[in-house]
C-alpha positions, 0 to 999 in steps of 0.5 A: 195809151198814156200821153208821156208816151208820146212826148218828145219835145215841143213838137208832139207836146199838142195833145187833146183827149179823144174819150179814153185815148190821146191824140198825137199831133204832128206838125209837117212843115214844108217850103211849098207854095198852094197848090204845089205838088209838096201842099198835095202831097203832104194833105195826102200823107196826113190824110192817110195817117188819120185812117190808118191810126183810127184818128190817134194821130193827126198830122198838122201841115205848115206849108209856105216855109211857115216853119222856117227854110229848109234848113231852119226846119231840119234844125227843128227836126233835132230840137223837137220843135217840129215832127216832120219836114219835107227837104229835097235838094238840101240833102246833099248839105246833110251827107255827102251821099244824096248829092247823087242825086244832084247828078244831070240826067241820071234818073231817067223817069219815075219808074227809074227812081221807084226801083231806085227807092224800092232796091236802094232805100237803106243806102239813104236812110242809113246816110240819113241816120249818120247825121241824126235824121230818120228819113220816112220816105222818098216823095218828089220834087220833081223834074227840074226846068230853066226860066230866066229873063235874058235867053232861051237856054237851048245848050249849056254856053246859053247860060254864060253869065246868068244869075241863076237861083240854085238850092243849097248844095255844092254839086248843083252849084258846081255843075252850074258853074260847069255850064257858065251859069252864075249859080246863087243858092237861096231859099225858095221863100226868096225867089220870086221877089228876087226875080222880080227885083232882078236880083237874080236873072232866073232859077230851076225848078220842077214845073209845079214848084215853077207855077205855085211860085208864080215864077212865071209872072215875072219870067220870059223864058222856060226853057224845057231841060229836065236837068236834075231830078230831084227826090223830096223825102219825109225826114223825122229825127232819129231820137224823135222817131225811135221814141214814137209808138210802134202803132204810129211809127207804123201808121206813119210808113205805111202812108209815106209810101202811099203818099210816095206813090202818090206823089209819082202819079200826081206829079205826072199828072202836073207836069202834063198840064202846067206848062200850059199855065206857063205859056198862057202867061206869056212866057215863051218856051223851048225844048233843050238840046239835052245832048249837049248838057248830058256832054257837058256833064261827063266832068262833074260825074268824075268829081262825084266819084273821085271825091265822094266815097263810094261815089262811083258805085253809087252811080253805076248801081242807079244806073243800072236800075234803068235797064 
């Protein structure tokens, strides 16, 4: 193989020669902090795609936002700074599609979403491929959680007036709104210094985002609602994927799919055992009335579909999945 054949720009420009053959080197870059789900997930990714390529590809991974927000690494996907970027709820910013999946309660389990990627999975790659990005695989984010420093939040009214950290995204930051919360998207790399200056009163966040932030250290209250879940995907650009091998295209889905189930598993895994951590740190915690915000949501579902094309379909036929 020649190495041109590789080149796309700057991010597959690291090329080492390994006897006769060329070596690609990816770069991943993602926001997660040491030990989170994201830091376990993509080792596992890369892992897989150095087996399966027969050492032809190795995938570099820079987590801790290293490579920027997930904003500023979507915009390097384009500019072929970089070969890959894990985003999850700035999606819905990309196309107004995967704001579905900022709808509350609306992926039941991790079953629910494994037959949602399995039967529904073009829906989102093509919305991705609209806005220039190839998107490789559905990974997790996670089952999302209150902690704040005022009160326990047991219904939607206890969130009245609290300064609470939101991503990017205009439907979280209106469902928000819709419980009386006061919504603030920032970066993750923001938050804990946020917190902990009082900036903001709280966020919302899967379990292992939660700790590997060490958000507990400077919050009292985690308040168990499992509001949102939220996917993590793989996303290359598109001109960059189209330009790539067959082989290591091939390596590359493959173990995207391994690395989403993966991901599946190990975040049930997490998700068992941190909330331990969490309340060893002296942060008292509540279970939800999850009724009363499932209640409260019916409003923000009929914005979804009103506003969004096809949004109403797209709802229902997730739904249905869950039967």
């Amino acid at each position: 193989m020649k190495a041109k054949t590789f080149l796309t720009g700057v991010a597959l420009a690291a090329l080492m020669a390994t006897g006769a053959q060329a070596q690609t080197v990816l770069k991943l870059g993602h926001v997660g902090d040491p030990g989170s789900l994201y830091e376990e997930t993509t080792n596992a990714f890369a892992d897989c795609v150095k087996d399966k390529s027969a050492g032809a590809a190795t995938v570099e991974v820079y987590g801790s936002s290293q490579l920027g927000n997930d904003q500023e690494m979507l915009q390097k996907l384009k500019l072929g700074q970089i070969a890959f970027s894990m985003p999850s709820s700035i999606m819905s910013s990309v196309h107004p599609t995967f704001g579905v999946f900022e709808m509350p309660y609306l992926i039941k389990d991790r079953d629910h979403m494994r037959k949602v990627r399995d039967s529904m999975g073009k829906v989102f790659v093509d919305a991705a491929g609209e806005k220039g990005y190839a998107l490789i695989g559905f990974w997790e984010n996670g089952f999302r959680h209150i902690t704040n420093n005022v009160r326990p939040i047991n219904k939607p009214e206890d969130l009245k007036g609290i300064k609470l950290r939101t991503p990017k995204g205009e439907w979280r930051v209106k469902m928000f709104q819709s419980y009386g919360a006061n919504p603030t998207p920032m970066a993750f790399s923001e938050v804990f210094t946020a917190l902990k200056t009082g900036v903001i009163d709280g966020q919302e966040n899967p379990l292992a985002q939660i700790t590997s932030g060490k958000f507990q250290e400077v919050q009292k209250y985690l308040s168990m609602t499992g509001h949102v879940y939220s996917p993590a995907y793989l996303a290359s650009s598109s001109k960059q994927w189209d330009n790539w091998p067959e082989d290591i295209r091939s390596a590359v889905s493959d173990c995207a799919l391994v690395a989403s189930n993966f991901a599946y598993d190990r975040s049930a895994e997490m998700d068992d055992s941190l909330v331990d951590v969490v309340k060893a740190a002296g942060v008292e915690i509540n279970d939800a009335d999850k009724q009363s915000f499932i209640d409260a949501s019916k409003a923000i579902y009929a914005d979804f579909g009103s506003q969004v094309e096809g949004g109403e379909k797209l709802v229902s036929d997730i739904q249905a999945l869950a039967q």
